[in-house]
N, C-alpha and C positions, 0 to 999 in steps of 0.2 A: 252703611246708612240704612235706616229702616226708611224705606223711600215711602209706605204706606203714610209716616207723619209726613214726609214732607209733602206729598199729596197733597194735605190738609192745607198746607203754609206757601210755601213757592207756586205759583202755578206757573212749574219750568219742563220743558222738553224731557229732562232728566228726573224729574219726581216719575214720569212714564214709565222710563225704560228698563225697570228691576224692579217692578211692583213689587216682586216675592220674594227677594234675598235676604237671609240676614244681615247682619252691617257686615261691611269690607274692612277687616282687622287688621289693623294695623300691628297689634302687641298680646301677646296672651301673657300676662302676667305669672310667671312662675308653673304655670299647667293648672292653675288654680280654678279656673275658669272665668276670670276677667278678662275681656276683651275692649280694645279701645279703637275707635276711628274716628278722623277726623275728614273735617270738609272746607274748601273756600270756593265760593263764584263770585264770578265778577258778572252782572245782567244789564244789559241796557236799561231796563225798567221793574221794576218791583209787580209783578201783576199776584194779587191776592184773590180768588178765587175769581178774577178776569176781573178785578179793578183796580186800576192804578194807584199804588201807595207811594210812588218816590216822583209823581208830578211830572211825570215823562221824561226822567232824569237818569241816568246811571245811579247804580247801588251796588255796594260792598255786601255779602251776605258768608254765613259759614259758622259750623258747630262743630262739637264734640258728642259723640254719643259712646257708651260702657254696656257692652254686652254682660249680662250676670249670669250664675248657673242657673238651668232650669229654664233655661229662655228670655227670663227678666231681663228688661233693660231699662236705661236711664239717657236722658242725655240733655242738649240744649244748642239752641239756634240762633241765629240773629240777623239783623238786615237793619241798614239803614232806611231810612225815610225821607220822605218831602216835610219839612216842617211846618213850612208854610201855608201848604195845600191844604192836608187832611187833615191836623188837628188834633195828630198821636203825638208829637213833639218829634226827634229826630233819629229815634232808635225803636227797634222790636227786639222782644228779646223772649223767648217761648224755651217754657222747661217744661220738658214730659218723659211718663212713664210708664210701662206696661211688660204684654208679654206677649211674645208670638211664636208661634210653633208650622211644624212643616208636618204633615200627612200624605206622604208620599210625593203627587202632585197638587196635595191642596194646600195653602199654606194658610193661618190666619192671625191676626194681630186686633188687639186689643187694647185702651190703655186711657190716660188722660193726660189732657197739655194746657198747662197757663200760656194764655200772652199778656207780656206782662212790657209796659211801654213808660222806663223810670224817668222821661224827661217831661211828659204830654201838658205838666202844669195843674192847676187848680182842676179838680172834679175825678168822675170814678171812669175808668179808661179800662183798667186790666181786667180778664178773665176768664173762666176755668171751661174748657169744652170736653167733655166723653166723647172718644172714639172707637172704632171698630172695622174692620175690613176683611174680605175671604176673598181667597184668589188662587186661580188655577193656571198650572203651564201645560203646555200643548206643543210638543218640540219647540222650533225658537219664539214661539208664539206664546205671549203673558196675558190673562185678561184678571182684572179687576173690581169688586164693588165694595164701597164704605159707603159710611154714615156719622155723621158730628153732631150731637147733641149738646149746646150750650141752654143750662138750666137758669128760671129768671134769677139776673143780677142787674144791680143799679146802674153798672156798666153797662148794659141793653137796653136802657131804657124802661128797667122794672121788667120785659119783657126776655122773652128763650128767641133762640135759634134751634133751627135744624137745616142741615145740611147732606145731602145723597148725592152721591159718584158712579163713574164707571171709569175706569181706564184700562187702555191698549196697549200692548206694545210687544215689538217681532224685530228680531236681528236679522239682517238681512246676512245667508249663510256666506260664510268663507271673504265677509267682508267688515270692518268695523263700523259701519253703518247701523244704525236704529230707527224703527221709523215708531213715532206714538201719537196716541188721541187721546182726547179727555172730555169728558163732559160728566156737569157738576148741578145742581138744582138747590136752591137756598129758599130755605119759609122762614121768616121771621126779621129778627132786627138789620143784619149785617148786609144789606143790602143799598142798594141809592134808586130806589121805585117808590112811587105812592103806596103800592097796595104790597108793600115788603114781599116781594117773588122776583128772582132771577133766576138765568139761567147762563151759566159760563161754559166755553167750551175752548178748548186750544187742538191743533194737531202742528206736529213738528216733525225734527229728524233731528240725529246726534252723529258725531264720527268721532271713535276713542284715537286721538293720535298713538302710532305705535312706539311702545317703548319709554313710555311717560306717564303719570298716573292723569294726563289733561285729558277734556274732552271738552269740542265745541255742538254747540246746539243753535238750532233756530227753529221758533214756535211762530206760528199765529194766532192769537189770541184775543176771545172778545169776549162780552155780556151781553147777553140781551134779555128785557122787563119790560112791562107796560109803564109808559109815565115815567121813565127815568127821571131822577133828581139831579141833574148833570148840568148845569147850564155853560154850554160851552163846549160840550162835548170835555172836560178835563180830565174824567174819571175813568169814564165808560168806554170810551173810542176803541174800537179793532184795531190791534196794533203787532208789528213784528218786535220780538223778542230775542236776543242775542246773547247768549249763555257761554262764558267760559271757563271751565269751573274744574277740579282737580282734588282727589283725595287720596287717602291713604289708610 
């Protein structure tokens, strides 16, 4: 999994913990150089750059991504939603595409991703973000920074997004233990503040069970903005995160 987009998407314990790997392959297609993996998690809550999309509810989530020669890749994600709550209808569904390369220990990745949400109903919902990210390892130690540039679309409110990261994350040696941090900074639409500014941040830990491709995680996870547009605390509230998720 190119954990750089899921970054962008999940804000999970496990988007942390392999900022810089290429996807985990499941199939090399004949030596041709297709490569294929896949993903499922199961999350107590949906948290999208520390706001709650499934209502404080359990969510199904999990894709397919196609390593290409040359580095290219392709892939696609999905997660259910709160229907009710937020106002996407009751699926996400994000395709994207890029290309990311390793420099020794520098690695960087590049690319663009639709969300695209086919149930949300009457008005303009879906739409297209630029991405990009550089990340260095330091023995078991990964650190991280991106940037999301959504350009204006109807679906923003006629208005753009931008979006800046950092993330952490260090294996704890000779154990399956991970431990990661994140924090995230948004200007523009995607937010639930008066004056469109948050700022999201989670830190957590993961443990690979041995001898399974599972892995369980637990985050904590919040936003904080001036003025939040939250009434009720429904969206925004600090909350623990429960990840069990497995690929191949």
């Amino acid at each position: 999994m190119l954990t750089s987009v899921r970054s962008l998407t999940a804000a999970s314990v496990f988007a942390l913990s392999a900022a810089f790997a290429a996807p985990a392959m499941a199939q090399d297609d004949e030596g041709i150089g297709v490569e294929v993996s896949a993903n499922v998690a199961m999350v107590s809550e949906y948290r999208f750059r520390g706001v709650d999309l499934s209502g404080g509810e359990f969510a199904i989530q999990g894709g397919v991504d196609v390593g290409l020669p040359a580095g290219f890749y392709i892939g696609t994600w999905a997660s259910s939603l709160d229907e009710q709550s937020v106002g996407y209808g009751s699926t996400e569904l994000d395709l994207y595409g890029g290309w990311a390369g390793e420099f020794g220990n520098i690695s960087t990745d590049v690319g663009v991703i639709v969300y695209i949400y086919p149930d949300a109903g009457a008005g303009d919902f879906d739409y297209v973000e630029f991405y990009g990210s550089l990340g260095v390892a330091a023995g078991p130690a990964e650190f991280a920074v991106g940037v999301a540039y959504a350009p204006d679309q109807d679906s923003l409110g006629g208005t753009d997004n931008f979006y800046i990261y950092a993330d952490a994350g260090v294996g704890i040696p000779n154990t399956p233990i991970s431990l990661a941090a994140h924090v995230g900074y948004t200007d523009g639409f995607l937010t639930f503040t008066t004056d469109s500014e948050a700022v999201d941040w989670s830190i957590g830990a993961s443990v690979a069970i041995p001898s399974t491709p599972l892995e369980v995680g637990v985050a904590y996870i919040g936003v904080e903005g001036d003025a939040l547009v939250d009434p009720g605390g429904v969206f925004t509230d600090d909350a623990v995160v429960v990840t069990l998720a497995a690929s191949i």
